[in-house]
Backbone bond lengths (Angstrom), bond angles and torsions (degrees), N, CA, C in turn:
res aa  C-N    CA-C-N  psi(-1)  N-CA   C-N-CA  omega(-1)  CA-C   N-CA-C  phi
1 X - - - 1.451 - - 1.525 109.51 -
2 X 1.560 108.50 153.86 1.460 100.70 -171.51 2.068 100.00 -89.86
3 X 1.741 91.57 137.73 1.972 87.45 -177.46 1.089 100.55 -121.09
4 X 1.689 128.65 159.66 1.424 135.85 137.14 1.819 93.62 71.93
5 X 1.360 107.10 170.10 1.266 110.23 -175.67 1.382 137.71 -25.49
6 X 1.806 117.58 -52.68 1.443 112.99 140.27 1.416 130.17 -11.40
7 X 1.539 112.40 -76.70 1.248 135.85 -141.95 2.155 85.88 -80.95
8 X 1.581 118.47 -33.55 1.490 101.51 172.19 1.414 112.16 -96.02
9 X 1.388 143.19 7.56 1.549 155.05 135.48 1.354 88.07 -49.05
10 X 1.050 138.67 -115.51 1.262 145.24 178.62 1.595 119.38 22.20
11 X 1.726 95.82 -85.62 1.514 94.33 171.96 1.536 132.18 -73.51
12 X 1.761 116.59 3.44 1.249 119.12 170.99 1.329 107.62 -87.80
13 X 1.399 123.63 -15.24 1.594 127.22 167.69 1.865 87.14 -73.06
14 X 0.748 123.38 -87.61 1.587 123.95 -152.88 1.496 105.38 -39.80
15 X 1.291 137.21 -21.21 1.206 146.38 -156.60 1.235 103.39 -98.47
16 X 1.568 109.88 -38.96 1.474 125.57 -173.20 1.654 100.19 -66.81
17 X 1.231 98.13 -53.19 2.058 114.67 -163.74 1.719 83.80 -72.20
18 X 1.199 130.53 -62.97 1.493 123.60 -164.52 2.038 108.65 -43.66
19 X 1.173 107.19 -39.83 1.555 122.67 -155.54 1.600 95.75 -89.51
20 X 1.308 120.65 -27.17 1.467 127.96 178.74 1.749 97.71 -80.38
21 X 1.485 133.54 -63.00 1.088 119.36 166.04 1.621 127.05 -30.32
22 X 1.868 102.88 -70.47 1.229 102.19 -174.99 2.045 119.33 -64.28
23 X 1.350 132.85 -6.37 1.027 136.37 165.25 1.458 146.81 -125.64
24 X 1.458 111.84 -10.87 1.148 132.51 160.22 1.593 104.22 -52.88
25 X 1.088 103.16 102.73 1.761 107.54 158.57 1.862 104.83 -61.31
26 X 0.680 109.82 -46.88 1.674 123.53 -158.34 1.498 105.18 -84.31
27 X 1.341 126.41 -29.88 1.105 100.96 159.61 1.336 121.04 -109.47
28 X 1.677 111.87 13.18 1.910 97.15 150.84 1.309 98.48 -68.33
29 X 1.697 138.10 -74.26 1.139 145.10 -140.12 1.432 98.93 -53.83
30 X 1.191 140.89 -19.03 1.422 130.43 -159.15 1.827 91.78 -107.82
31 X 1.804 140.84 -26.12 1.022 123.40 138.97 1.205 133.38 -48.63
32 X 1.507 119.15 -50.55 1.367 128.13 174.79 1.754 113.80 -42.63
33 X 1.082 107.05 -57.73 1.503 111.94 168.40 1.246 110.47 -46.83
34 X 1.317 151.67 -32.93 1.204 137.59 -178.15 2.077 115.01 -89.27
35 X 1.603 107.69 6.11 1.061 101.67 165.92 1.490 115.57 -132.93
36 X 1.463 113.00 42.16 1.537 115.02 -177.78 1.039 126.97 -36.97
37 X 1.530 125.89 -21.21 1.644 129.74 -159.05 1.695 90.15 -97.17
38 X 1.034 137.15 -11.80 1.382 120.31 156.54 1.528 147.85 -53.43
39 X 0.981 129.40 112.27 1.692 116.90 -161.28 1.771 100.89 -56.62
40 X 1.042 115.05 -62.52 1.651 110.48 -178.20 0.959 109.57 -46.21
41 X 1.693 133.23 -66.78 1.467 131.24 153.57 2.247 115.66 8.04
42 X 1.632 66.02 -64.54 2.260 68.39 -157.15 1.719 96.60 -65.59
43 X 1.312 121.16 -23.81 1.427 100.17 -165.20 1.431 111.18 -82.40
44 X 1.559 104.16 -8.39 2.194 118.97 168.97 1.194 87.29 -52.00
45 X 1.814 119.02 -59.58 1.311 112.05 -153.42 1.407 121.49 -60.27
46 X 1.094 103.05 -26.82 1.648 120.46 -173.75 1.378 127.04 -42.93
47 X 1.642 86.79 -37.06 1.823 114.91 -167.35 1.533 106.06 102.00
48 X 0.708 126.78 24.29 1.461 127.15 175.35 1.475 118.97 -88.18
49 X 1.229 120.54 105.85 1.590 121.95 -126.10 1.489 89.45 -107.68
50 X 1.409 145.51 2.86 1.165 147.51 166.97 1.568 104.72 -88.13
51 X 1.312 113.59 -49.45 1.756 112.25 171.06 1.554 93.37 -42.78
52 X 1.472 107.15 -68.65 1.668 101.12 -158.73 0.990 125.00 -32.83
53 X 1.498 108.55 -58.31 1.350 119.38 163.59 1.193 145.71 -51.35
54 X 1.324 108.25 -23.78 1.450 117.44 156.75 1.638 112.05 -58.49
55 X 1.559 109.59 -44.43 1.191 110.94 -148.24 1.883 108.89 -75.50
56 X 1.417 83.73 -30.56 1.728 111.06 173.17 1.430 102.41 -48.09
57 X 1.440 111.23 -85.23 1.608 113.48 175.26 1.126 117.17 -22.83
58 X 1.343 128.21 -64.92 1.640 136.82 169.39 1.454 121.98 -19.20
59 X 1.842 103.25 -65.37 0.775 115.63 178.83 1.442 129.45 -62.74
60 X 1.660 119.87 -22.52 0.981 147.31 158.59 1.513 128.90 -44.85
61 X 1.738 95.43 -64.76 1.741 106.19 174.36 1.594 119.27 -54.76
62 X 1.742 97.76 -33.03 1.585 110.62 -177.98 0.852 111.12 -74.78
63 X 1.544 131.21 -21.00 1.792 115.37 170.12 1.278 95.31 -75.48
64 X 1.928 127.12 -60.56 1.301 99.89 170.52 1.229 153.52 8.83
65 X 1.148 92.28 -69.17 2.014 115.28 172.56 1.402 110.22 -75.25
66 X 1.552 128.71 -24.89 1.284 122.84 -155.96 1.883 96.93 -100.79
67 X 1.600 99.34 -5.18 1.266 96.89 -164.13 2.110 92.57 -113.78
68 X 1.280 111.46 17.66 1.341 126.00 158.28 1.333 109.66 72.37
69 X 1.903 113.70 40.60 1.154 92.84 -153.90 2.082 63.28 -133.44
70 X 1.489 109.88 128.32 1.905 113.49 -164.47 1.541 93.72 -106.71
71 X 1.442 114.30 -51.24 1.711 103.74 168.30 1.309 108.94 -147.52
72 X 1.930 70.73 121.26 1.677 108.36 145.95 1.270 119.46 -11.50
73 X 1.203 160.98 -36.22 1.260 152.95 -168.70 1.538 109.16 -81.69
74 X 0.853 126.93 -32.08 1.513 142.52 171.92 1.414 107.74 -47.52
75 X 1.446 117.65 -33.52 1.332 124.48 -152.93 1.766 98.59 -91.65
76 X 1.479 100.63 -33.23 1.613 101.75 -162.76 1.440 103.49 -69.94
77 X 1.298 120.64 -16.24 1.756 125.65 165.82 1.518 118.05 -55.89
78 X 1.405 97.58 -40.91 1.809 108.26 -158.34 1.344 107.81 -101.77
79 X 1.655 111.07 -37.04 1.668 102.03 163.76 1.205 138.15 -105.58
80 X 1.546 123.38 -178.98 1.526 103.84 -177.87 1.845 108.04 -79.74
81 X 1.189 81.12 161.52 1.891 95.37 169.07 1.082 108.50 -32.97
82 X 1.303 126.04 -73.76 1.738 131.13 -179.44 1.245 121.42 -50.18
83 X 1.560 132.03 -18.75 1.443 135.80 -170.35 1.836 75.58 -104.23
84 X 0.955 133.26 -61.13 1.749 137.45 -136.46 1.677 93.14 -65.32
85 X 1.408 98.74 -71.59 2.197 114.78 -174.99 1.587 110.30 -36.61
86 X 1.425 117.06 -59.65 1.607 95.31 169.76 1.430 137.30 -43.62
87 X 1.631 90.99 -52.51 1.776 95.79 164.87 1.130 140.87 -23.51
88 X 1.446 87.98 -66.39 1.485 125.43 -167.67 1.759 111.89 -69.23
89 X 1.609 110.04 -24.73 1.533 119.67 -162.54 1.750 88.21 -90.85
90 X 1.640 123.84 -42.49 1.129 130.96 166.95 1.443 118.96 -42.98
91 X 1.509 121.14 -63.49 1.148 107.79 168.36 2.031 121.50 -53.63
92 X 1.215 105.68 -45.90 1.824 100.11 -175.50 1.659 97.05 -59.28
93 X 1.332 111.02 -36.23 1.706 93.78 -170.33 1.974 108.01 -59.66
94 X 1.193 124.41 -36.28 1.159 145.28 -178.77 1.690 106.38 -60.97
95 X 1.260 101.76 -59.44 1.658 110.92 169.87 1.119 119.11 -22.22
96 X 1.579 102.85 -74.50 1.566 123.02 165.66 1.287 138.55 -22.99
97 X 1.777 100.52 -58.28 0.913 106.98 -167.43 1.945 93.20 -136.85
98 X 1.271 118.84 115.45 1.853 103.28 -153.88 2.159 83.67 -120.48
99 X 1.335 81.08 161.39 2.149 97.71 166.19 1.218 77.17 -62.02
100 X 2.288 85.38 150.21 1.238 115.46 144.83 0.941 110.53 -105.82
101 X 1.387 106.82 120.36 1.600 125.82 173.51 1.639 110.23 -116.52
102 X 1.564 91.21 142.04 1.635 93.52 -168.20 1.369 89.55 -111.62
């Protein structure tokens, strides 16, 4: 478990990288660009601001996971409301509607 100064360094990096996924226009669009040959891909490009957003969330849950953290619920203990609810609305939007991965 993360403790003591570490352990809140820690989750202000993850919070930082989570909040840059889920809202950075600029740095989805600058991933997105590196997979143009995708059909979902081109319609981000389009401006089609529901793709984006999908794609955002995505990109979001996957740091999630990359940052070893599997469920969200854990989090609504340790952070505040305002850091926790975006997250958390990111993952249900994803729920819903999840990658197809083969």
């Amino acid at each position: 478990a993360r403790v003591g100064l570490n352990g809140a360094c820690s989750y202000s990096w993850m919070i930082l990288r989570l909040f840059k996924c889920l809202f950075d226009k600029d740095n989805i669009m600058s991933n997105i660009t590196h997979l143009e040959e995708d059909e979902k891909t081109a319609e981000c490009l389009d401006g089609d601001s529901e793709s984006l957003q999908r794609k955002r969330d995505r990109e979001g849950v996957l740091a999630l996971l990359e940052e070893g953290i599997y469920h969200p619920m854990k989090l609504q203990d340790e952070l505040p409301i305002g850091a926790f609810l975006p997250i958390f609305e990111a993952v249900c939007r994803c729920r819903q509607d999840p990658p197809q991965i083969f």
